[in-house]
TIZATI-117086 format. One line per field, with one value per residue (C-alpha): residue number from 1; x, y, z. Coordinates in Angstrom, 2 decimals. Layout:
BEGIN
seq [NUM, ...] $
px [X, ...] $
py [Y, ...] $
pz [Z, ...] $
END
This chain:
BEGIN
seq [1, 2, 3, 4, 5, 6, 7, 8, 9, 10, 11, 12, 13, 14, 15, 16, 17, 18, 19, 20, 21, 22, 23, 24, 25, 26, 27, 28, 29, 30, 31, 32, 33, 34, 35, 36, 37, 38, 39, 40, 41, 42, 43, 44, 45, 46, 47, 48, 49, 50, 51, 52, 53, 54, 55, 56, 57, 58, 59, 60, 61, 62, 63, 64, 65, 66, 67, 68, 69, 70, 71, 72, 73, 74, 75, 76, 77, 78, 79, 80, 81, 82, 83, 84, 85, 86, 87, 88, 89, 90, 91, 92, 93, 94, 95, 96, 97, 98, 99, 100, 101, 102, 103, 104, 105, 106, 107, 108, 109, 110, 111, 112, 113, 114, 115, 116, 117, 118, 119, 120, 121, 122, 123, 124, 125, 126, 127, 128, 129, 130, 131, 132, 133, 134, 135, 136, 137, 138, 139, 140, 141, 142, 143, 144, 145, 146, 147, 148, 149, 150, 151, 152, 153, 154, 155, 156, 157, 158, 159, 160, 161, 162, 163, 164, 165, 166, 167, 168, 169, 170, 171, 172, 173, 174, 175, 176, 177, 178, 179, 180, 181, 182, 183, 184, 185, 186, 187, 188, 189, 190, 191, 192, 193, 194] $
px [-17.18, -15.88, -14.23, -12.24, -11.64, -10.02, -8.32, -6.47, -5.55, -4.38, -2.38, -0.14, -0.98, 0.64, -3.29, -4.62, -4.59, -6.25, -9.11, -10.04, -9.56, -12.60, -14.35, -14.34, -14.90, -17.26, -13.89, -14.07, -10.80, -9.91, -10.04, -7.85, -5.38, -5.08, -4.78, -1.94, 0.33, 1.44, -2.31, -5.20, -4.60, -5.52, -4.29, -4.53, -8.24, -8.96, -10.35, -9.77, -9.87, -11.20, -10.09, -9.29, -8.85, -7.11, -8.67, -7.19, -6.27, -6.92, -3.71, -5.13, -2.37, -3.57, -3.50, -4.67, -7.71, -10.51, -12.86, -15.73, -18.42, -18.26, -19.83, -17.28, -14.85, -15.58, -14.20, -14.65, -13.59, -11.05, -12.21, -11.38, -11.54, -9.14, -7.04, -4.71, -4.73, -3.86, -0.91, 0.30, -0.20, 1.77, 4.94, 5.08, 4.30, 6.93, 7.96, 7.18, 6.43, 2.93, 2.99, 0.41, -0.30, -0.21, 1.84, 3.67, 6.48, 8.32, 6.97, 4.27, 0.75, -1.67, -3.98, -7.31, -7.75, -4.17, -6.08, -9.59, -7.75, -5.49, -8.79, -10.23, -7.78, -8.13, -11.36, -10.96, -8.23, -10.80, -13.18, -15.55, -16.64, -18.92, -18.02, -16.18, -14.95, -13.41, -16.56, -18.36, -15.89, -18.27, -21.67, -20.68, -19.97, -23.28, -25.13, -23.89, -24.31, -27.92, -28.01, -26.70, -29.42, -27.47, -29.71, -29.68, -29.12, -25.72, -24.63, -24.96, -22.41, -19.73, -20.40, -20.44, -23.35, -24.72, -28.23, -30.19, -31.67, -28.56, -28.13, -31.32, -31.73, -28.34, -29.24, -32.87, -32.87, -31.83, -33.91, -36.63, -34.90, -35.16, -38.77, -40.23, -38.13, -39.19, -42.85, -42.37, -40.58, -43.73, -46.48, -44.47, -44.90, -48.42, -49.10, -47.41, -48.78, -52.32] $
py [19.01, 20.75, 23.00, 21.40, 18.59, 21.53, 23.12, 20.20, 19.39, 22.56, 22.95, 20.28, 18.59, 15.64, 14.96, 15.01, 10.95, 10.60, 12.88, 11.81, 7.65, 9.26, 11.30, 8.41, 4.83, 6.22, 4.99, 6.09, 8.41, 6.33, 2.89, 4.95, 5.71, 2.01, 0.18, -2.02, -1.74, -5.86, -6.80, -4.42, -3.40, -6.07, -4.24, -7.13, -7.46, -4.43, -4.30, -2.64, -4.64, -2.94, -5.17, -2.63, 1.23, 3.61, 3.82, 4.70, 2.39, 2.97, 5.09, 7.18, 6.33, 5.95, 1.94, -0.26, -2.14, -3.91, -2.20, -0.08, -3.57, -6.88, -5.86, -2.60, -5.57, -5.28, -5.05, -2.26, -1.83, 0.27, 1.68, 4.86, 7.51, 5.29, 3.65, 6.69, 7.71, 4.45, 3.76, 7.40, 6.21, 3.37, 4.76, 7.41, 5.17, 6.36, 2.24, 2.04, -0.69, -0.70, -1.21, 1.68, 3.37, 6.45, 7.77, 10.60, 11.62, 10.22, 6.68, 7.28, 6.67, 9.77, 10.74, 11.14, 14.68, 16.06, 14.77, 16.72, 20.15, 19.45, 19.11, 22.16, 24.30, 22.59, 23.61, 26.80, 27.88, 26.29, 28.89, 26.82, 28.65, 26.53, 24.27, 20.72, 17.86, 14.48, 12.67, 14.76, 13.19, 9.72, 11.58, 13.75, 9.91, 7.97, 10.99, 10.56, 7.16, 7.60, 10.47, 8.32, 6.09, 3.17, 0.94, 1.44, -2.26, -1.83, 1.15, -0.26, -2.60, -0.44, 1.50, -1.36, -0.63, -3.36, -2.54, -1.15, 1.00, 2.91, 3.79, 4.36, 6.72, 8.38, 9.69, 9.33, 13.07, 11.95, 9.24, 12.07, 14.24, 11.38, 10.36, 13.36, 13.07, 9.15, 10.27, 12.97, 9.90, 7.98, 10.86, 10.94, 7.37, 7.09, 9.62, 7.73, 4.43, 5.57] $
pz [2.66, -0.56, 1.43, 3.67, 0.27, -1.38, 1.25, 2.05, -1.57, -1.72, 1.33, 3.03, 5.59, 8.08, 8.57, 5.01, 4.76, 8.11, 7.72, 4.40, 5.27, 8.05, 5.40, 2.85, 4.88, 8.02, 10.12, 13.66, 14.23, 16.69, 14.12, 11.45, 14.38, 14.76, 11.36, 11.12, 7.84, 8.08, 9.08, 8.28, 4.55, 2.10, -1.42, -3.37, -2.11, -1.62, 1.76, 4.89, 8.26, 10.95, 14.12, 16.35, 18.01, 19.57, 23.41, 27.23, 29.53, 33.11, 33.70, 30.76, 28.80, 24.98, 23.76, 21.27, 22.13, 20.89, 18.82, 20.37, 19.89, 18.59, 15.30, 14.96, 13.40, 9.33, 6.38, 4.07, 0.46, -0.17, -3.66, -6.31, -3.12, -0.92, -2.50, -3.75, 0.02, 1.68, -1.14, 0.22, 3.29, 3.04, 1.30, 3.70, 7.09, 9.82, 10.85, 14.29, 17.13, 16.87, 13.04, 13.08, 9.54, 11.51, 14.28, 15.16, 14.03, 17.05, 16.38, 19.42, 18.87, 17.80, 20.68, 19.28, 20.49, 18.98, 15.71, 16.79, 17.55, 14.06, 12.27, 13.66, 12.76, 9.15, 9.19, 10.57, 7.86, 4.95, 6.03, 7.73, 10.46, 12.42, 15.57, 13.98, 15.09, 13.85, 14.51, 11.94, 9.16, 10.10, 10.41, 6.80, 5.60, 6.55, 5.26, 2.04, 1.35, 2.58, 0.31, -2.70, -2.02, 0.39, 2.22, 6.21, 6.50, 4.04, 6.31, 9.32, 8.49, 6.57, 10.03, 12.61, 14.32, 16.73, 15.24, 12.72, 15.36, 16.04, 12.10, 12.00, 15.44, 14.18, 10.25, 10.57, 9.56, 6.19, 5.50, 6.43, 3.60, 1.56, 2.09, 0.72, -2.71, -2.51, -2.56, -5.53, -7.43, -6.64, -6.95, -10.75, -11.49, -10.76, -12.65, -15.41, -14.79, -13.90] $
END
């Protein structure tokens, strides 16, 4: 993560906004894709609204749709990390049809994989040599909050998972982390208290 943070401070980059909105929120590529400038950014608020993504329709042509389940529709708070990049964001938004935060730089939506091979090569030119891809910007995400000591119940919503179960099934490896350095914290306390 510090890598590819300082590469891309370092280095410009027509995807720098994008990947960190992923990095920073848990946003599925395909929801950053899709934010609406008029709609989905509440400044005054401070809130993101997540109310739809980037998907294919049957002619594999890329669209905007619903989001991914009925829960995927949230808010989350744009705070200290995001709100820099969404003000960039905004005063450097290519006006378009779609009224997308992001397109290309011929006013067409991004397809989602244009973004994956963009990131890779990010990532690639930061050093980091194992296999990437955008997804990872969401997975990097829940893993810190869990890290930073976020209930499951809070992350499953930021995230927009139908269940508990699904956050849970997903980062489970870091609540196991987590459970040992619980138990030291405890072990230390009873010691204290006993």
């Amino acid at each position: 993560q510090n890598q590819l943070e300082d590469y891309l401070e370092s280095h410009s980059s027509s995807y720098k906004n994008i990947i960190l909105l992923c990095l920073y929120t848990g946003m599925r590529i395909g929801e950053v894709l899709a934010l609406n400038y008029n709609e989905d950014i509440d400044l005054d608020n401070k809130m993101i609204k997540v109310t739809k993504t980037l998907t294919k329709d049957r002619n594999k042509k890329t669209i905007i749709g619903p989001t991914k389940t009925k829960s995927g529709k949230r808010n989350i708070e744009i705070n200290e990390l995001t709100e820099d990049i969404i003000i960039d964001s905004l005063n450097n938004k290519i006006e378009n049809k779609n009224k997308v935060l992001f397109c290309q730089a011929n006013k067409k939506l991004y397809v989602d994989n244009t973004i994956n091979s963009a990131f890779k090569r990010i990532c690639k030119n930061a050093g980091i040599t194992k296999p990437v891809n955008t997804h990872m910007l969401r997975h990097t995400f829940a893993t810190r909050c869990i890290e930073g000591g976020m209930r499951p119940k809070t992350l499953q919503k930021i995230l927009g998972h139908s269940t508990l179960a699904i956050t849970m099934d997903r980062y489970v490896h870091v609540v196991e982390d987590e459970q040992q350095k619980e138990m030291e914290n405890v072990q230390s306390y009873l010691k204290v208290v006993g």
